[in-house]
N, CA, C and O atoms as a Tinker XYZ file with bonds, in Angstrom:
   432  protein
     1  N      2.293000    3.402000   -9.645000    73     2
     2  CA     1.178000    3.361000   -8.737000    64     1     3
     3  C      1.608000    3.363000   -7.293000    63     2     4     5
     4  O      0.856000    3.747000   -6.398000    81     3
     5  N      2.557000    3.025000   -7.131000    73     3     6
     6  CA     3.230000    2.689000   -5.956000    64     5     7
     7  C      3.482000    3.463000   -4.548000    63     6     8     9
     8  O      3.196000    3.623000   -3.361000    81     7
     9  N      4.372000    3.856000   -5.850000    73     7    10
    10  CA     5.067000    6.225000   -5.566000    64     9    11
    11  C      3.979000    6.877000   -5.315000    63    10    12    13
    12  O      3.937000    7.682000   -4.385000    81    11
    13  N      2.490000    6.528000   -6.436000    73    11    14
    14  CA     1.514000    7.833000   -6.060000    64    13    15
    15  C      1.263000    7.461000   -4.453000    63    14    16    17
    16  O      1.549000    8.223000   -3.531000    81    15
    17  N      0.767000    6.353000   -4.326000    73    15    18
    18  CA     0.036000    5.410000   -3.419000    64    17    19
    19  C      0.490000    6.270000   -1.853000    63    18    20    21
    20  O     -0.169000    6.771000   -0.942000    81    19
    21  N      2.357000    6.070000   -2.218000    73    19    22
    22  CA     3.141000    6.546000   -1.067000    64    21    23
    23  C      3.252000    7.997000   -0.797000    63    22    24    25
    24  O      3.386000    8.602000    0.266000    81    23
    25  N      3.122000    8.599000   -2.597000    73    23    26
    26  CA     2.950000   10.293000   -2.290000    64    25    27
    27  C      1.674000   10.525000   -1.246000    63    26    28    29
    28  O      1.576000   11.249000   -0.255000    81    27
    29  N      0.803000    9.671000   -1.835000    73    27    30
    30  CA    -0.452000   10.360000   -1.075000    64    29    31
    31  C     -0.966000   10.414000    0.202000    63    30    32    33
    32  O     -1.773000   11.099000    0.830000    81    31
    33  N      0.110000    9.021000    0.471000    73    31    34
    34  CA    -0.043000    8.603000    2.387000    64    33    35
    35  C      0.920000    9.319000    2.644000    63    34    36    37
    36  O      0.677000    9.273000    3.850000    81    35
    37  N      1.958000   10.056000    2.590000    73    35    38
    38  CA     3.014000   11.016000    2.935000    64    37    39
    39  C      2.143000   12.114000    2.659000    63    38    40    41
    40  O      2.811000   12.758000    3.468000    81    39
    41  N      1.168000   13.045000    2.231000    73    39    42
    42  CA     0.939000   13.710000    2.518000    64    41    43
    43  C      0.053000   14.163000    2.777000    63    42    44    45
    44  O     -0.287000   15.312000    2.494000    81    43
    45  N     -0.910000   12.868000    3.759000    73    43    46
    46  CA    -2.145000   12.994000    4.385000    64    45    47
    47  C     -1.261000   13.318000    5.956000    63    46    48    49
    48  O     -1.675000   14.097000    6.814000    81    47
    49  N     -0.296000   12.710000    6.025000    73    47    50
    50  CA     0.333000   12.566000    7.292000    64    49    51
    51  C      1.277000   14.581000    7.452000    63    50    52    53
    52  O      1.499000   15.109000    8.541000    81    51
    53  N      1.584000   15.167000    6.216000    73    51    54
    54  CA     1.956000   16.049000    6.387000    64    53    55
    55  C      0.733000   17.369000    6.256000    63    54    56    57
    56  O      1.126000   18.535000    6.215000    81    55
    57  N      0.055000   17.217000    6.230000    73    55    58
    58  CA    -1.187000   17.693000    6.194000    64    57    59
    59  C     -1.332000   17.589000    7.782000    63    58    60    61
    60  O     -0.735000   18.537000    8.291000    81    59
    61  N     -1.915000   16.771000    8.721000    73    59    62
    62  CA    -1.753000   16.090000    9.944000    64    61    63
    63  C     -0.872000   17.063000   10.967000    63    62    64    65
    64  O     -1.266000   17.665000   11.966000    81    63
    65  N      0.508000   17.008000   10.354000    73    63    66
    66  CA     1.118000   17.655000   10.902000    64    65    67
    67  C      1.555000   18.998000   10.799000    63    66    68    69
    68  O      2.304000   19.695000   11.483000    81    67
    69  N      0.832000   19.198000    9.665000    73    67    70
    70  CA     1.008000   20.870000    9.003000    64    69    71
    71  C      2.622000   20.748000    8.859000    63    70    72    73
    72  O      3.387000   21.023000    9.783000    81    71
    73  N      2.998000   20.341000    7.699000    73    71    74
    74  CA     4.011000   20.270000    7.698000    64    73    75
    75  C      3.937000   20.843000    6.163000    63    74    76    77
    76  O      3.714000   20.043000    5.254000    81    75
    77  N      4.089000   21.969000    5.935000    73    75    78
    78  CA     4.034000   22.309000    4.612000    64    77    79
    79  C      4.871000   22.002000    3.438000    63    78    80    81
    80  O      4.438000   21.674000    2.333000    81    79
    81  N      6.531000   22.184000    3.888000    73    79    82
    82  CA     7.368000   21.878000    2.845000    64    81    83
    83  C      7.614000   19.949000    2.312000    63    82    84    85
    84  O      7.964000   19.444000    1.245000    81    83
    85  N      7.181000   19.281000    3.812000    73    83    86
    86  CA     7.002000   17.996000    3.495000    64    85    87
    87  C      5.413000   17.727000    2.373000    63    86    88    89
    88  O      5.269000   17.005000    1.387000    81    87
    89  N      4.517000   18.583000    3.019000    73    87    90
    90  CA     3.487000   18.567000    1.955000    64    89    91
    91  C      4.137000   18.654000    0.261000    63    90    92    93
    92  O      4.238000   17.854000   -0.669000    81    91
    93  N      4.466000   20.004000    0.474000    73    91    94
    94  CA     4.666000   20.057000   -1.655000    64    93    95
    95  C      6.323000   19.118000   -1.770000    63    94    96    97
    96  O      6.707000   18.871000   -2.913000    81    95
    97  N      6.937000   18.793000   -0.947000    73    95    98
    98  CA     7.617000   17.305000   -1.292000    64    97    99
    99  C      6.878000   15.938000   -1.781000    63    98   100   101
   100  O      7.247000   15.110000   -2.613000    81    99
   101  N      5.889000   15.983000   -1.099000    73    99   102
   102  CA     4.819000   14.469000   -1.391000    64   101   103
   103  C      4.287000   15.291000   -2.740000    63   102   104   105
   104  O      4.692000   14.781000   -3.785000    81   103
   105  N      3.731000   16.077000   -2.849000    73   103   106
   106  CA     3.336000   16.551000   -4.309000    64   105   107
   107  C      3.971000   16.405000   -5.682000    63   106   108   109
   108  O      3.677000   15.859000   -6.746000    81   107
   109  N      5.148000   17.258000   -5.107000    73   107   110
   110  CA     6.604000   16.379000   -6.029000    64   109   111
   111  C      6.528000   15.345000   -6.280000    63   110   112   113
   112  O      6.416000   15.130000   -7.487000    81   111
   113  N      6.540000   14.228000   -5.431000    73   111   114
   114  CA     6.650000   12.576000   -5.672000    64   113   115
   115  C      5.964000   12.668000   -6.815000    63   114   116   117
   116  O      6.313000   12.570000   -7.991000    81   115
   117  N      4.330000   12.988000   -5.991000    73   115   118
   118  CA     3.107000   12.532000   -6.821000    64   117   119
   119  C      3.268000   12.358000   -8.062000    63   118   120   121
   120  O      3.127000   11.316000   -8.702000    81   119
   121  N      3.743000   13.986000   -8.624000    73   119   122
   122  CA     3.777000   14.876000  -10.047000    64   121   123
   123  C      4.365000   13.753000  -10.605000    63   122   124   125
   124  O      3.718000   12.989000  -11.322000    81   123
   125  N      6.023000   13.516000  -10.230000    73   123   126
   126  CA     6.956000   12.736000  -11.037000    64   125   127
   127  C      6.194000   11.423000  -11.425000    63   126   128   129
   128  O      6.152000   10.937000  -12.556000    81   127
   129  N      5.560000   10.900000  -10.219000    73   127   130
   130  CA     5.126000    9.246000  -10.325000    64   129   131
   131  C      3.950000    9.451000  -11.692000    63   130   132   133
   132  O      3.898000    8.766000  -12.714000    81   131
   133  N      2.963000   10.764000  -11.261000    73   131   134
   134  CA     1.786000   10.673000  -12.601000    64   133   135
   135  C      2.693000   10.776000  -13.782000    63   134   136   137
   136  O      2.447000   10.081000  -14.768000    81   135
   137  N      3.405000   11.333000  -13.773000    73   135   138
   138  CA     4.324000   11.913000  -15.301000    64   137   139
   139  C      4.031000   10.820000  -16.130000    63   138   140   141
   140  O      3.269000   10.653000  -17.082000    81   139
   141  N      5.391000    9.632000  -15.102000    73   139   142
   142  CA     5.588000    8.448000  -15.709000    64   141   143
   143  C      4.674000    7.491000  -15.904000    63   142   144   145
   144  O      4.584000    6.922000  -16.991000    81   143
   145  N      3.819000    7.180000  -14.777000    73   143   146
   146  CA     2.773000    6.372000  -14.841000    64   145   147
   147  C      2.472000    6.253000  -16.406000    63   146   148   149
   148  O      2.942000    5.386000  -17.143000    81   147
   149  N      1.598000    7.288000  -16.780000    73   147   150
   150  CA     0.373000    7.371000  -18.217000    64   149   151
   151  C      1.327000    6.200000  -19.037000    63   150   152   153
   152  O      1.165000    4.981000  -19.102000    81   151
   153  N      2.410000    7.095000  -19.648000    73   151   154
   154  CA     2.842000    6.347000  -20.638000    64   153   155
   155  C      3.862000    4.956000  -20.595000    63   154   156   157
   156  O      4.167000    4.421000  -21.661000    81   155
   157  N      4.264000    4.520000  -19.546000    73   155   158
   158  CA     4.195000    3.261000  -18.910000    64   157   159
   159  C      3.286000    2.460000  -19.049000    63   158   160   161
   160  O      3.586000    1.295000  -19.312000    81   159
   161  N      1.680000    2.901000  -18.895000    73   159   162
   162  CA     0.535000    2.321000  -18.819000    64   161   163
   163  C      0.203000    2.036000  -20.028000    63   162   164   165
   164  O     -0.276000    0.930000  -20.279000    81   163
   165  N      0.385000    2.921000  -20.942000    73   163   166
   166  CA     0.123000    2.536000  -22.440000    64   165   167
   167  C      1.119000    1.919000  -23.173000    63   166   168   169
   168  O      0.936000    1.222000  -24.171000    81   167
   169  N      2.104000    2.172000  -22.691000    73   167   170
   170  CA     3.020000    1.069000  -23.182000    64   169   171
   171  C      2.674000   -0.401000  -22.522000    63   170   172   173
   172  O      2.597000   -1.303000  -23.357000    81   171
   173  N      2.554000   -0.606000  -21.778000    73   171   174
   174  CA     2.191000   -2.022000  -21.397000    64   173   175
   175  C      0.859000   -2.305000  -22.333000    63   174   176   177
   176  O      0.906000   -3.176000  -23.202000    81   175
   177  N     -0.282000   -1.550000  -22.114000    73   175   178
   178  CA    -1.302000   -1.864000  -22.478000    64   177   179
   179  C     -1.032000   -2.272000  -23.932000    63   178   180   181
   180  O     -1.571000   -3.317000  -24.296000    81   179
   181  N     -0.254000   -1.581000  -24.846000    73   179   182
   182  CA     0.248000   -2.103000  -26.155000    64   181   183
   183  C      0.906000   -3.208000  -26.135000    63   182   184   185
   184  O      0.749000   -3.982000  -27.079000    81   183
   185  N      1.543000   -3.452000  -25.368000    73   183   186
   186  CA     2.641000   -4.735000  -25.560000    64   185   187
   187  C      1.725000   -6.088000  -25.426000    63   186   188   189
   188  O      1.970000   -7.151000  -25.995000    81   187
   189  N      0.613000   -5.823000  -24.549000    73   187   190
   190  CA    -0.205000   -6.987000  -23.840000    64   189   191
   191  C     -1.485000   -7.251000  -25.295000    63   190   192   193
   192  O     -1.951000   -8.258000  -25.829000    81   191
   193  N     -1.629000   -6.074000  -25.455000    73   191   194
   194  CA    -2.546000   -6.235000  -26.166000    64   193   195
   195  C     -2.551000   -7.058000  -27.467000    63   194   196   197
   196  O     -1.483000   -6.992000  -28.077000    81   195
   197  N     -3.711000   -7.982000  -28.154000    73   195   198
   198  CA    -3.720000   -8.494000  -29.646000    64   197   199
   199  C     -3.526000   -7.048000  -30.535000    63   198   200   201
   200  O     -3.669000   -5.879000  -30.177000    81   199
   201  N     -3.256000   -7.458000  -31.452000    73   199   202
   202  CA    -3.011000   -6.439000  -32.798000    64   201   203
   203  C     -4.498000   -5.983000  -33.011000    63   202   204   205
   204  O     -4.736000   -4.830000  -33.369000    81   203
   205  N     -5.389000   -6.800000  -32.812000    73   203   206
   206  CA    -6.598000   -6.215000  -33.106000    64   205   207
   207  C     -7.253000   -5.128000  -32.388000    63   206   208   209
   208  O     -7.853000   -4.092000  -32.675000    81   207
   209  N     -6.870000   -5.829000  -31.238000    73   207   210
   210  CA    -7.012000   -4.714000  -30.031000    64   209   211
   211  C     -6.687000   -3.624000  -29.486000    63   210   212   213
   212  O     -7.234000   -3.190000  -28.472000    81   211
   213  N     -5.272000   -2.764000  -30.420000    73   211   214
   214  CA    -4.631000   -2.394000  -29.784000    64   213   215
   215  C     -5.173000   -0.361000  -29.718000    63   214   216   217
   216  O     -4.770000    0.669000  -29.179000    81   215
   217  N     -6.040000   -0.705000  -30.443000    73   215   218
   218  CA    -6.941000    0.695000  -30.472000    64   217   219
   219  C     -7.634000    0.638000  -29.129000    63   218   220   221
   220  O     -7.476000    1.471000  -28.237000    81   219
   221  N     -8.259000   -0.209000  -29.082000    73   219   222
   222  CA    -8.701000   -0.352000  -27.981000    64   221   223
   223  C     -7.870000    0.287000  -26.760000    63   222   224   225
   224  O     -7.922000    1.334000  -26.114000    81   223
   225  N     -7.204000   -0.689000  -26.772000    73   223   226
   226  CA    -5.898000   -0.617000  -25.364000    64   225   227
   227  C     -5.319000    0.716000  -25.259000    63   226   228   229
   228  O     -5.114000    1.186000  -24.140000    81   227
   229  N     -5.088000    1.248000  -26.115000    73   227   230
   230  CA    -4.787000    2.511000  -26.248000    64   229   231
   231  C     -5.896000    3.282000  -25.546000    63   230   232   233
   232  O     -5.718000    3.418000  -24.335000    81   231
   233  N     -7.195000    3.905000  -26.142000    73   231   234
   234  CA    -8.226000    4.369000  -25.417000    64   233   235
   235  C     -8.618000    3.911000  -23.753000    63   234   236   237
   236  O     -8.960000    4.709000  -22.881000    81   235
   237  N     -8.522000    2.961000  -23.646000    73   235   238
   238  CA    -9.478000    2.769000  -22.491000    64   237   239
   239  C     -8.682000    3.259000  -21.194000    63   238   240   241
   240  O     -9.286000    3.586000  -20.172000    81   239
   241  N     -7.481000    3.286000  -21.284000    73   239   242
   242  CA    -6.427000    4.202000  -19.900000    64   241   243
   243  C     -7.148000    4.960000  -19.611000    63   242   244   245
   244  O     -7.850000    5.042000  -18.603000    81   243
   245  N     -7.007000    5.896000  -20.865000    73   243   246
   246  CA    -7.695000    7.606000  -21.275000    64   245   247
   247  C     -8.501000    7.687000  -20.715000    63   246   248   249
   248  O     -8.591000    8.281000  -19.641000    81   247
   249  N     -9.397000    7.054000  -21.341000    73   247   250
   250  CA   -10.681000    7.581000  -20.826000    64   249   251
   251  C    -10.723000    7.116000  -19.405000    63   250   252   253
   252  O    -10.670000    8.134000  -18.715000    81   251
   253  N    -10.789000    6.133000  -18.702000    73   251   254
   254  CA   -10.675000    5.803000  -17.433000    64   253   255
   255  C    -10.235000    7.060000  -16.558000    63   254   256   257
   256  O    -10.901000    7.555000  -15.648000    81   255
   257  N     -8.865000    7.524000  -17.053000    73   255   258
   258  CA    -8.295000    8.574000  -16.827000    64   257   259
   259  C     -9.104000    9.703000  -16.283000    63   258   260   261
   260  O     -9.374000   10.048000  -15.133000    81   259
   261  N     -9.436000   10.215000  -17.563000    73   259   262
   262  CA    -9.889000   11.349000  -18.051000    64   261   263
   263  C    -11.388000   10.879000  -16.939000    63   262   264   265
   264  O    -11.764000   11.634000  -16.042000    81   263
   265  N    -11.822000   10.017000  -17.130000    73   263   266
   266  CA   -13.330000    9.947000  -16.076000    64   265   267
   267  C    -12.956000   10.186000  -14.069000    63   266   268   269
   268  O    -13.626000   10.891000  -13.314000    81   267
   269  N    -11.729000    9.355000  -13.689000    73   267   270
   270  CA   -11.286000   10.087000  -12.774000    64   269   271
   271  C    -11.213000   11.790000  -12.245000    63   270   272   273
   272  O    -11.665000   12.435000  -11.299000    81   271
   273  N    -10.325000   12.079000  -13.518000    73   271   274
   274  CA   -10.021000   13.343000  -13.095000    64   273   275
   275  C    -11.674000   14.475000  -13.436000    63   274   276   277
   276  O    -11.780000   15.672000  -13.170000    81   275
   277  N    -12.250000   13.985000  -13.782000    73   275   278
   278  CA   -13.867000   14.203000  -13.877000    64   277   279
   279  C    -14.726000   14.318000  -12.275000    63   278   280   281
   280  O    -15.176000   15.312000  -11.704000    81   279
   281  N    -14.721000   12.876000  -11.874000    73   279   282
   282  CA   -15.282000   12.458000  -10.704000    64   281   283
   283  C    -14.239000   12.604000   -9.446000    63   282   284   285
   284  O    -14.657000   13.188000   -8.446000    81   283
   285  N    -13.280000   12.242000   -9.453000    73   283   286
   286  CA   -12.205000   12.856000   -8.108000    64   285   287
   287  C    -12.167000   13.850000   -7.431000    63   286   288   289
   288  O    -11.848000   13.686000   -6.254000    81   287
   289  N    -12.416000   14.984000   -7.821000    73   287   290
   290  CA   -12.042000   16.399000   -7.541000    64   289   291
   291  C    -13.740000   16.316000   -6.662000    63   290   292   293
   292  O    -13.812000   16.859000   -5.559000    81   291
   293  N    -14.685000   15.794000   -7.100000    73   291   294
   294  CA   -15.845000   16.254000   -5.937000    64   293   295
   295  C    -16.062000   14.836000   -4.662000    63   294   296   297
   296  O    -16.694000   14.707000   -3.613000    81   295
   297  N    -15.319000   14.136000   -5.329000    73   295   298
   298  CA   -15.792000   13.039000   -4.364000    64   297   299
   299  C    -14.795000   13.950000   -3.278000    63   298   300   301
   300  O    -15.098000   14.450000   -2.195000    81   299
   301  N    -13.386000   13.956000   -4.077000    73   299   302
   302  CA   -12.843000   14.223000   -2.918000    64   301   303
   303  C    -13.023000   15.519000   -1.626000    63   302   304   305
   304  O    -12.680000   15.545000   -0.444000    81   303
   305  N    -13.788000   16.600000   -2.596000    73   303   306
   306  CA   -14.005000   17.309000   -1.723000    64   305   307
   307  C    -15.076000   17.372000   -0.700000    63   306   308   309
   308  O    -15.228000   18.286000    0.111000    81   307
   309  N    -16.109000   15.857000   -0.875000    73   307   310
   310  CA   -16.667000   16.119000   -0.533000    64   309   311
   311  C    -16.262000   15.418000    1.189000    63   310   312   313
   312  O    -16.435000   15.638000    2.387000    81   311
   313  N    -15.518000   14.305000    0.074000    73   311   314
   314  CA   -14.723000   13.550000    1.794000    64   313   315
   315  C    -13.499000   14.309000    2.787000    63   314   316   317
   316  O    -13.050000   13.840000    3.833000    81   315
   317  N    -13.146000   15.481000    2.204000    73   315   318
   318  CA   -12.515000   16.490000    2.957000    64   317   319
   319  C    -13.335000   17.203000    3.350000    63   318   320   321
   320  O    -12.878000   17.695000    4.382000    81   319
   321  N    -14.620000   17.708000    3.104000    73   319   322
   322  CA   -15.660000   18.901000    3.760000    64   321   323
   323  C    -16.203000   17.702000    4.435000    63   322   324   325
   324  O    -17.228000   18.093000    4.994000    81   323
   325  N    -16.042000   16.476000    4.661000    73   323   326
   326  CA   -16.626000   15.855000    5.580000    64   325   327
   327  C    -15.780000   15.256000    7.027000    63   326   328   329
   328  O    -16.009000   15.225000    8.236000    81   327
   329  N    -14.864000   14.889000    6.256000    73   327   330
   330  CA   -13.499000   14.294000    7.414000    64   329   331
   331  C    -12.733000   15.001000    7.611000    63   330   332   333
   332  O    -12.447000   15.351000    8.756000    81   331
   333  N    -12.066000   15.506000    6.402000    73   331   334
   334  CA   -10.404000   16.166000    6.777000    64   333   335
   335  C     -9.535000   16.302000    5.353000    63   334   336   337
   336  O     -9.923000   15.594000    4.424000    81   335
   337  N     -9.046000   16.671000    5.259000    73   335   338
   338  CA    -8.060000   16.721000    3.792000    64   337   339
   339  C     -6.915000   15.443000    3.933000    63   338   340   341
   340  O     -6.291000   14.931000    3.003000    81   339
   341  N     -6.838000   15.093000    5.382000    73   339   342
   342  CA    -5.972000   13.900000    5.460000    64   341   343
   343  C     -6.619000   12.803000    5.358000    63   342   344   345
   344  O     -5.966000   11.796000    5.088000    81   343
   345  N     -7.923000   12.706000    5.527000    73   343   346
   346  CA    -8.807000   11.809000    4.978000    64   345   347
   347  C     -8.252000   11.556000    3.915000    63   346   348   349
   348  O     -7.377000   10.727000    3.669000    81   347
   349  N     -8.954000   12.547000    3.026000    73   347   350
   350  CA    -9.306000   12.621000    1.448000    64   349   351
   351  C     -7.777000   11.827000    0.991000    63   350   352   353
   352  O     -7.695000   10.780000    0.348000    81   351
   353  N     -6.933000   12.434000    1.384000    73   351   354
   354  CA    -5.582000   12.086000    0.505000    64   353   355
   355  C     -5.256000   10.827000    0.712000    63   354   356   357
   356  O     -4.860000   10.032000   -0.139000    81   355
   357  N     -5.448000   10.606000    2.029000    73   355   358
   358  CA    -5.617000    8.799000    2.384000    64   357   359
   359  C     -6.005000    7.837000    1.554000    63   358   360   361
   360  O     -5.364000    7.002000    0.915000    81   359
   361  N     -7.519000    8.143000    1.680000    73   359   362
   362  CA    -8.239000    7.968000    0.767000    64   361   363
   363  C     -7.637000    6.998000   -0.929000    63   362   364   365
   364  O     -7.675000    5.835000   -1.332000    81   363
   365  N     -7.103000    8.419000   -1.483000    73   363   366
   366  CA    -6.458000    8.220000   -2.556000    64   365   367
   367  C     -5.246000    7.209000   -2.482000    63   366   368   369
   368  O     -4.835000    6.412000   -3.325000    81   367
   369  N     -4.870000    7.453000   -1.393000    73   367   370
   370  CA    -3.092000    6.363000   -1.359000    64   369   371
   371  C     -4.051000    5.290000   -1.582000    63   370   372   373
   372  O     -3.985000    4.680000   -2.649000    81   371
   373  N     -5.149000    4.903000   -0.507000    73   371   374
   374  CA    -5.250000    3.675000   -0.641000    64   373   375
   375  C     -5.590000    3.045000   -2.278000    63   374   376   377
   376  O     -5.377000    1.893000   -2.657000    81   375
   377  N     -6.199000    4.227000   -3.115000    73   375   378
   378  CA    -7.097000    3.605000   -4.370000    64   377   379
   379  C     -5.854000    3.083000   -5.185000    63   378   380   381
   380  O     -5.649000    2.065000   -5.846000    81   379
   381  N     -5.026000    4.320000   -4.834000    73   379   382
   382  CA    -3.725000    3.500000   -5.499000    64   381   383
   383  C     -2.922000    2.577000   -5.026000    63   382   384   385
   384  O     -2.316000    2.115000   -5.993000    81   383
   385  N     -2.667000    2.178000   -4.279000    73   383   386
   386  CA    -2.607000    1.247000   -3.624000    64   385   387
   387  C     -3.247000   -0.275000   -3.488000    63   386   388   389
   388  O     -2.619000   -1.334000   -3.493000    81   387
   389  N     -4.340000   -0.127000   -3.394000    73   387   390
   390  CA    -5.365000   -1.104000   -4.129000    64   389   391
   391  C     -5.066000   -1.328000   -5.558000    63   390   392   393
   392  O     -4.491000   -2.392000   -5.785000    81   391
   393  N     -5.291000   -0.665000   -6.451000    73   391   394
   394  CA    -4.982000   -0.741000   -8.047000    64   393   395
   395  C     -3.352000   -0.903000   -8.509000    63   394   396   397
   396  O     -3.008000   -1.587000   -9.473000    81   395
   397  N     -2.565000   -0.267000   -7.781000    73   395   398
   398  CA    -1.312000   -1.394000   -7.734000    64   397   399
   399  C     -1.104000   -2.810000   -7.656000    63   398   400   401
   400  O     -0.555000   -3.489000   -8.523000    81   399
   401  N     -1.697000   -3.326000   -6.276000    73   399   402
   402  CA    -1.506000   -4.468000   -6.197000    64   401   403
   403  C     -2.321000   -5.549000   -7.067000    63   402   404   405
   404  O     -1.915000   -6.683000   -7.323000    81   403
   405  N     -3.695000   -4.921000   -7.525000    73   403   406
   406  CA    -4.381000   -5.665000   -8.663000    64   405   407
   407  C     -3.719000   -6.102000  -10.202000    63   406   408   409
   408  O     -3.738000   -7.118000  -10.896000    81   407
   409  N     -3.192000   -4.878000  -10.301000    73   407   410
   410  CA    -2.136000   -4.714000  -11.571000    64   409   411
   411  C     -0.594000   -5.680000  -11.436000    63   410   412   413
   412  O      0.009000   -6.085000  -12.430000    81   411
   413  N     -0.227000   -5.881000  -10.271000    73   411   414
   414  CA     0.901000   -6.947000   -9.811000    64   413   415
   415  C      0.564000   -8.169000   -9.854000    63   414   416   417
   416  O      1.219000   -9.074000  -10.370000    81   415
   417  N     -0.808000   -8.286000   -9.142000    73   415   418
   418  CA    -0.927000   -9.648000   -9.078000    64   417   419
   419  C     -1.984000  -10.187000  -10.475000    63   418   420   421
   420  O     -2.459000  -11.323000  -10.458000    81   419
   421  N     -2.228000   -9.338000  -11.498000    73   419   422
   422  CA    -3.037000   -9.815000  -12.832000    64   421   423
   423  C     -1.360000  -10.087000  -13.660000    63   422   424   425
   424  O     -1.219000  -11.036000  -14.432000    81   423
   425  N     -0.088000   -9.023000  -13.323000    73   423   426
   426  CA     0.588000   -9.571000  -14.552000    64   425   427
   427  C      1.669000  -10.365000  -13.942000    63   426   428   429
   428  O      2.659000  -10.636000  -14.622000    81   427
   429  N      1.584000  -10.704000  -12.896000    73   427   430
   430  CA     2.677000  -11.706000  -12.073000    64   429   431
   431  C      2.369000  -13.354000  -12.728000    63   430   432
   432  O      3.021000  -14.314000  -12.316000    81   431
């Protein structure tokens, strides 16, 4: 969450500066950080989870997921056809960013 958080504030700022090759560098990050993220996430979510639960725990990433990448793509465009694309990506660092530190400080 961290990496995305930082991909995404690195490339609101290269956006900013029209900095293209620093742009698809922060993209890079991004890519690598989503790769790992998912199944990190479900691995925890299994480990944490009761035995009873663990269907559960399994699904609910997903779909969370899967409802993001649903709703993201217009919010965000709509906060780039409104602000800026460095908005928008901002934006995103912060959600991750936010949801990092929730996730630190629930399993700390």
């Amino acid at each position: 969450g961290a990496l995305c958080a930082a991909a995404y504030g690195g490339a609101a700022f290269a956006v900013q500066l029209r900095a293209k090759d620093a742009f698809y560098a922060c993209l890079s990050a991004w890519a690598l950080a989503a790769a790992v993220k998912s199944p990190a996430l479900q691995s925890f979510a299994m480990e944490v989870a009761p035995s009873e639960r663990r269907g559960t725990a399994l699904s609910v990433p997903k779909v969370v997921g899967d409802f993001a990448f649903l709703v993201a793509p217009f919010l965000l465009g709509v906060i780039s056809d409104q602000l800026g694309p460095d908005v928008a990506l901002a934006s995103c660092a912060a959600v991750f960013a936010a949801g990092t530190a929730v996730f630190v400080a629930k399993t700390s």
